[in-house]
N, C-alpha and C positions, 0 to 999 in steps of 0.2 A: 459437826458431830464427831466426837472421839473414839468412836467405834463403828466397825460394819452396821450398815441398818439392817442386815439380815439376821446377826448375833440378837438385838432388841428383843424381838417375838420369844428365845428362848430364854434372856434374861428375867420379861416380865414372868413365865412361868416359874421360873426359880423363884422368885422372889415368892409367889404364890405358895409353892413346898415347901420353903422358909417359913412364912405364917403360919403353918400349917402344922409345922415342927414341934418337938416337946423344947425346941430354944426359938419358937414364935409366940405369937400373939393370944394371949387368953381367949381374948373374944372370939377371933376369928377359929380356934380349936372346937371353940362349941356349937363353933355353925353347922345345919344341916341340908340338905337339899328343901328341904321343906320352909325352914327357917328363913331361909336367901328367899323365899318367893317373892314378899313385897318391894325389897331392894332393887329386884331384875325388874319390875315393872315400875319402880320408880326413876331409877334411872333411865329406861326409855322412852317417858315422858320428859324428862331434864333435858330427852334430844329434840324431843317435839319444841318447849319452852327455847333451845337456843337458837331453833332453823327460825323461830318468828320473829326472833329479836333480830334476826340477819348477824350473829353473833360468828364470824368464822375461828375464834379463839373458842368460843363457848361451845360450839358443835364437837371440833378436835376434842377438847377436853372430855364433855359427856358422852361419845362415842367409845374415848376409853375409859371409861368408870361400865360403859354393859360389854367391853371388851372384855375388863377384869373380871365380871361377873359372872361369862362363861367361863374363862380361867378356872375359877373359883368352884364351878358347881363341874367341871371336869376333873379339877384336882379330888375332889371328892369320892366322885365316880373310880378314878382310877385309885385310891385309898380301899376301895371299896372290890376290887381287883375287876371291873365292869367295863370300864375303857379310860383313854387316857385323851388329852386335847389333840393330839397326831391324828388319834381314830375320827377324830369331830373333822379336822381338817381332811382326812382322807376320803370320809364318806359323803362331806360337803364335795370336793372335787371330785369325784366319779358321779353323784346326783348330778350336778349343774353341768357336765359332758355330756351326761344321759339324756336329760330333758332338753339341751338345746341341740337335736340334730338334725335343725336347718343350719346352726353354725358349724359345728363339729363332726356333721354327718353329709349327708346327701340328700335330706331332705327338702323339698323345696317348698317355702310357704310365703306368700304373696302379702299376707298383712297381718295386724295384730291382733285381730279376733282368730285367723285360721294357727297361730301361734299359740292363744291363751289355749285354745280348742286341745290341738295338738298335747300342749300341758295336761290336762284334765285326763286323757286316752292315755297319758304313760303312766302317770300319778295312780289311776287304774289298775292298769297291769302289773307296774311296779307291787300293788300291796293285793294281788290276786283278788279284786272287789268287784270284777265284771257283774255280778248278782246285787251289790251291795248299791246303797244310797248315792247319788251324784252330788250331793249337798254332804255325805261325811269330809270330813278334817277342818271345819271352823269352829275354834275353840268356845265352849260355852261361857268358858269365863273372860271375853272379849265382851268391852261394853257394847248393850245393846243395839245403838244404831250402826255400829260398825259389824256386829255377825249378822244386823239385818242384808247389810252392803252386799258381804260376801256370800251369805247364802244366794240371793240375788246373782251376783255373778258368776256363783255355779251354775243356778238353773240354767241363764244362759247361755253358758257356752254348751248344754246341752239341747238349744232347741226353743227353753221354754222362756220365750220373753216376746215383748210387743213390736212391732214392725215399723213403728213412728212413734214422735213426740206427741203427735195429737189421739193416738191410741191414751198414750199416760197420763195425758191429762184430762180425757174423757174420765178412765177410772178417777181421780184423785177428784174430780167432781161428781160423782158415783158416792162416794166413799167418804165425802164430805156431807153429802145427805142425808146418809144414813147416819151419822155421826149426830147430825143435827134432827131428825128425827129420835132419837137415843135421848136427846139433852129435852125434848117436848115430853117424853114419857116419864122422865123423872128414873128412871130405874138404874142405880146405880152399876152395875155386875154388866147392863147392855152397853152405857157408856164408856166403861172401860175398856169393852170389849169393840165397839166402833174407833173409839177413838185411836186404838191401837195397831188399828187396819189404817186408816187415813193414817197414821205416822209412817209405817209400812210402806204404804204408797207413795209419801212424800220422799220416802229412802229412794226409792224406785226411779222419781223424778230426777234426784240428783244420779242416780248411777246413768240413768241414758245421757246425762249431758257429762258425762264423765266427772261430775265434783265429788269428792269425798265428802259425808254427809257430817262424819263424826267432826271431821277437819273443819266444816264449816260452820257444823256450833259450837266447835271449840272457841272456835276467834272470833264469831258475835258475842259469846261471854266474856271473851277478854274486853272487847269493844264494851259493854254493856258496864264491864267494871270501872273501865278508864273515867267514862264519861257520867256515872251514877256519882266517883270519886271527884271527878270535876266540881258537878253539882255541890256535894258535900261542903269542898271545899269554898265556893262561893257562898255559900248559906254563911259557913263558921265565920266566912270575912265582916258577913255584914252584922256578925254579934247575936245571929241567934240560933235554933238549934230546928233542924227538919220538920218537928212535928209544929211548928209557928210560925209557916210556909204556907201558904193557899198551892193548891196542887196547879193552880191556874200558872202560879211564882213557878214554881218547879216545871211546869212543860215548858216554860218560856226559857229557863235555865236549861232544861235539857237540850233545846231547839240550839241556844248558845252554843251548848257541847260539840253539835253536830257539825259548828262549822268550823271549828279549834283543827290549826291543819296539824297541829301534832297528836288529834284524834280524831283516828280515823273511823 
C-alpha cells in the first residue's frame, strides 16, 4: 500500500467534502439526512448478503460502502455546523471505555449475562432514565421479529424472563392453543391477535437458545428460494410450465431439492 494506512480514514473523508463540494457531484449535493435513509439500511443488509455467501472480498467491500455512509451523513451534520465524523469517533471512544468497566475499569463481572446486565444499569444512568422504561432504545423501525428479539432481551436482563427451556415451551404450547382455538371461532381481529402472541413466543424460543430469530428466517427464505428455483428449473427441462405439474410431481421434486448438497 503506497501510503500510511492511518492517512486512508482521512483521505476517505476528503473525498466525501469533495462530493460535497460546489466542484462535486450533483447528486450526492442534493442528498439529505433524510434522503440517505434507505441507502444506510441497504447497504447493511449487502453485509448481511456477503457474511452468507462466506464472501471475505464481499464483506470488506460492503462494510465500506455503510463506512461511507456514515462518512456521508457526518459530512452533512458537520455542513450543518452539528458535528463532524472526529466527534462520531470521539463519543464512540469514550461510550465503549464507559460501558466496558470490567475491561477498562475495576469492575469485576463473572459472565455475559452479569455484563449485558451491567450494560443496561449504565445505558440507564448515562441518559438519566432510572423512572423511565427498560425496554426504551429499540428502534421501532427494526423489522419485526428482530425488535421482538431485543425487546425480549431487555426484559431480561431486568429480571423478567423464564428460568428453563421447558418453562418456554410450556407457554408456546399455551399460546398455540389459543391461537387454535382463535382459528375454530372464525373471528378474524382474535386470530390475528393470537397468532401474534404464539409468533412472540416463538421469538422467545429462539432467544433462550440464543438463535437470532430474524437471522433464521432470513436463511430459511433463502433456502426456500434456492430449492423452489430448483424445482422451477426441473419443471422447465422437462418442457412444461408449473401449473401442468400434479403437486404430488412437485413435492417429489421438492424432496429432490432437499437432498442437492449444493442446497442446503
Amino acid at each position: 500500500m503506497p501510503e500510511d494506512k492511518r492517512q486512508l480514514f482521512a483521505k476517505l473523508v476528503g473525498i466525501m467534502r469533495t462530493l460535497r463540494s460546489e466542484q462535486g457531484c450533483m447528486w450526492d449535493r442534493k442528498q439529505t439526512h433524510e434522503s440517505l435513509k434507505p441507502y444506510l439500511i441497504e447497504e447493511a443488509y449487502e453485509v448481511l448478503a456477503a457474511i452468507d455467501q462466506h464472501s471475505t472480498e464481499g464483506v470488506r467491500e460492503e462494510l465500506g460502502d455503510v463506512l461511507f455512509q456514515v462518512i456521508f451523513h457526518a459530512q452533512l451534520a458537520a455542513e450543518q455546523g452539528s458535528f463532524d465524523i472526529y466527534d462520531i469517533l470521539d463519543s464512540s471512544i469514550e461510550k465503549m471505555t464507559r460501558r466496558h468497566p470490567h475491561v477498562f475499569g475495576d469492575t469485576k463481572l463473572s459472565n455475559t449475562k452479569e455484563i449485558l446486565a451491567n450494560w443496561e444499569r449504565i445505558k440507564q444512568a448515562e441518559k438519566k432514565q432510572s423512572a423511565a422504561s427498560a425496554l426504551e432504545g429499540v428502534p421501532h423501525e427494526l423489522p419485526a421479529l428482530l425488535r421482538a428479539h431485543r425487546l425480549q432481551e431487555k426484559a431480561a436482563r431486568v429480571g423478567f424472563d423464564h428460568t428453563s427451556l421447558k418453562q418456554v415451551f410450556a407457554k408456546l404450547e399455551e399460546e398455540l392453543a389459543e391461537f387454535e382455538e382463535a382459528l375454530k371461532a372464525e373471528n378474524p381481529a382474535h386470530m390475528e391477535d393470537e397468532l401474534g402472541d404464539l409468533l412472540f413466543c416463538l421469538v422467545n424460543v429462539a432467544r433462550f437458545i440464543e438463535i437470532n430469530p430474524e437471522e433464521a428466517l432470513r436463511k430459511t427464505i433463502m433456502k426456500f428460494i434456492k430449492r423452489f428455483r430448483y424445482l422451477e428449473e426441473r419443471v422447465v427441462n422437462a418442457g412444461k410450465s408449473l401449473n401442468e405439474v400434479s403437486l404430488e410431481e412437485l413435492d417429489r421434486l421438492w424432496e429432490e431439492a432437499k437432498r442437492e448438497p449444493d442446497i442446503p
